[in-house]
C-alpha positions in Angstrom: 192.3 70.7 109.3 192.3 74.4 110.6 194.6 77.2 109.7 196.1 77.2 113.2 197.5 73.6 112.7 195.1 71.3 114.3 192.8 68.8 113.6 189.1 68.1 113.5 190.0 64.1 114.1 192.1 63.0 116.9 195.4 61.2 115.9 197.7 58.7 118.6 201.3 59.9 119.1 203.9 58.7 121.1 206.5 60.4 122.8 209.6 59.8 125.2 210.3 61.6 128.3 213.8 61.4 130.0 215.6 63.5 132.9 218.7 63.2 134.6 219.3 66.8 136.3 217.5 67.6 139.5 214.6 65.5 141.1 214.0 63.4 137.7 211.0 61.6 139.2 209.1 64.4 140.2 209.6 66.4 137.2 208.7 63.3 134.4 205.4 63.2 136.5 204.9 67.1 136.6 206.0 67.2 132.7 203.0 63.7 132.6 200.3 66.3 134.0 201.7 69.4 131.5 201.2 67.3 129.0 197.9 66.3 130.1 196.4 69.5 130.8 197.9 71.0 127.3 194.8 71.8 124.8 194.8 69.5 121.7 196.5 67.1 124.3 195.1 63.9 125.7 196.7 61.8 127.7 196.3 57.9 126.7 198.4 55.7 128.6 202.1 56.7 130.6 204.7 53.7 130.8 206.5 52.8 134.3 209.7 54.7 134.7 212.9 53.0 133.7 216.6 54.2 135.1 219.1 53.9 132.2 222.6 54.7 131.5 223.0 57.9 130.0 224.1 57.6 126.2 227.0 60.5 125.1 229.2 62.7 127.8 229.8 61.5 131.6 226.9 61.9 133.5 224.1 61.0 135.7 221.7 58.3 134.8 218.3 58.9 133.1 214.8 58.2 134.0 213.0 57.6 130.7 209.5 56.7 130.2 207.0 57.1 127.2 203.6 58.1 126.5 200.8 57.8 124.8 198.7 60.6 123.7 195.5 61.4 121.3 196.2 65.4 120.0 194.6 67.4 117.8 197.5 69.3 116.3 199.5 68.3 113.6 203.5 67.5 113.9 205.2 70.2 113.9 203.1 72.0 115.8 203.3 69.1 118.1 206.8 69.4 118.2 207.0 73.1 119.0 204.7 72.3 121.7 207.0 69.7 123.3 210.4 72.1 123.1 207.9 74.9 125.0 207.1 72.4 127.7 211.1 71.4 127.4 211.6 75.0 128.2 208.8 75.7 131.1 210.6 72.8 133.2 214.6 74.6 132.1 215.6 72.3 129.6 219.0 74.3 128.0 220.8 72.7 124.7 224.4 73.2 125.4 225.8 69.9 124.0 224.6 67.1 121.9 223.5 64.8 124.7 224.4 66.3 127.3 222.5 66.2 131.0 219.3 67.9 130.5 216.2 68.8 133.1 213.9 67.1 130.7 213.8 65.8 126.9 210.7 65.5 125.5 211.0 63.4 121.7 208.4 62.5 119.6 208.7 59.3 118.5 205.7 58.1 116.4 202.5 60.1 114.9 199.8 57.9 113.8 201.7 55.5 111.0 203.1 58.6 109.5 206.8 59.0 108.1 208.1 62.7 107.9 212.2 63.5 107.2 212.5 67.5 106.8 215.1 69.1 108.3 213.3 70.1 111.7 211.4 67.5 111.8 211.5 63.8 111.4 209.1 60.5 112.5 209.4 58.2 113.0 212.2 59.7 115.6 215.3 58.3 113.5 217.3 56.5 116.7 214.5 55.1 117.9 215.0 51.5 117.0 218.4 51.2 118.4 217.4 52.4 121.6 216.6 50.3 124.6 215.9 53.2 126.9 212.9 54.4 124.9 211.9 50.8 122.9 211.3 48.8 126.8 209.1 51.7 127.9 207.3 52.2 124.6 206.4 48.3 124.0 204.9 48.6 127.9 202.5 50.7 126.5 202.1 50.1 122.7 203.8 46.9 122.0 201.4 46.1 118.5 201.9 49.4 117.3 203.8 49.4 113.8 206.5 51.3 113.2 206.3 52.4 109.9 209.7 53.0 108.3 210.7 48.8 109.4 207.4 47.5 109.5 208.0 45.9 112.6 206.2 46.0 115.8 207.2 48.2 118.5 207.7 44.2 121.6 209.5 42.6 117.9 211.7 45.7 117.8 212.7 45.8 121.5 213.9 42.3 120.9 217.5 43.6 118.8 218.4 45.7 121.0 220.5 45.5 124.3 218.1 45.9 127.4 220.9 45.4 130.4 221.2 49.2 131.1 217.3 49.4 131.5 215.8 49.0 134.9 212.0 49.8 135.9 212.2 52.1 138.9 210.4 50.4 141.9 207.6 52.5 142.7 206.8 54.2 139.5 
């Protein structure tokens, strides 16, 4: 490991992209190539897009989707690199889930468990939540999350899916 925070070997992270201001569908895909074209970042594998009831305030519904990428930085770096792209595409936090441009979460790093008080992975609602658990297990249904042991398609499984629907076309 560098100074600057990155790494000589290549870790797989997960994250979950969602949108429900503005053209959601173009901007998941233009937040997909960010990502891709970010240094340390490599793109693995992108789920289908999934339109989902929004979870918190009345508002429009999500598009969520999930990726998989190999980076060569470590989490919280990571992290601040996600909130920068958040911000490039006008993400503003003005209420806890509120309607937002995009959300960019990190979900899982390699098998590792973190819990500080910016930062904490596996992302803590993750299991209880359909909207990023159906896209996830499209893409990494073996992969272990760490804190239940459990299997990303085995953790899908508990929760309710109803409000989850792939976007014809994605």
């Amino acid at each position: 490991m560098s100074k600057t925070g990155t790494l000589t070997k290549g870790v797989i992270a997960a994250i979950a992209l969602g949108s429900n201001i503005g053209d959601s569908q173009e901007i998941l895909e233009a937040a997909i190539a960010t990502l891709a074209n970010t240094p340390g970042i490599f793109l693995q594998a992108k789920s289908q897009w999934y339109q989902t009831k929004a979870i918190g305030p009345p508002q429009p519904d999500y598009l969520n989707g999930c990726a998989l990428v190999k980076i060569f930085m470590l989490p919280h770096l990571l992290l601040e690199t996600l909130l920068g792209i958040e911000q490039k595409f006008g993400r503003v936090r003005q209420q806890q889930w509120g309607p937002r441009t995009l959300d960019l979460d990190l979900l899982l790093y390699d098998d590792l468990i973190i819990d500080t008080p910016t930062l904490q992975i596996p992302h803590p609602r993750m299991r209880e939540r359909a909207f990023v658990l159906v896209p996830l297990a499209e893409i990494a249904p073996n992969w272990v999350e760490p804190v239940s042991g459990c299997v990303i398609k085995d953790l899908v499984k508990e929760v309710n899916c109803s409000d989850v629907h792939l976007l014809m076309g994605s």
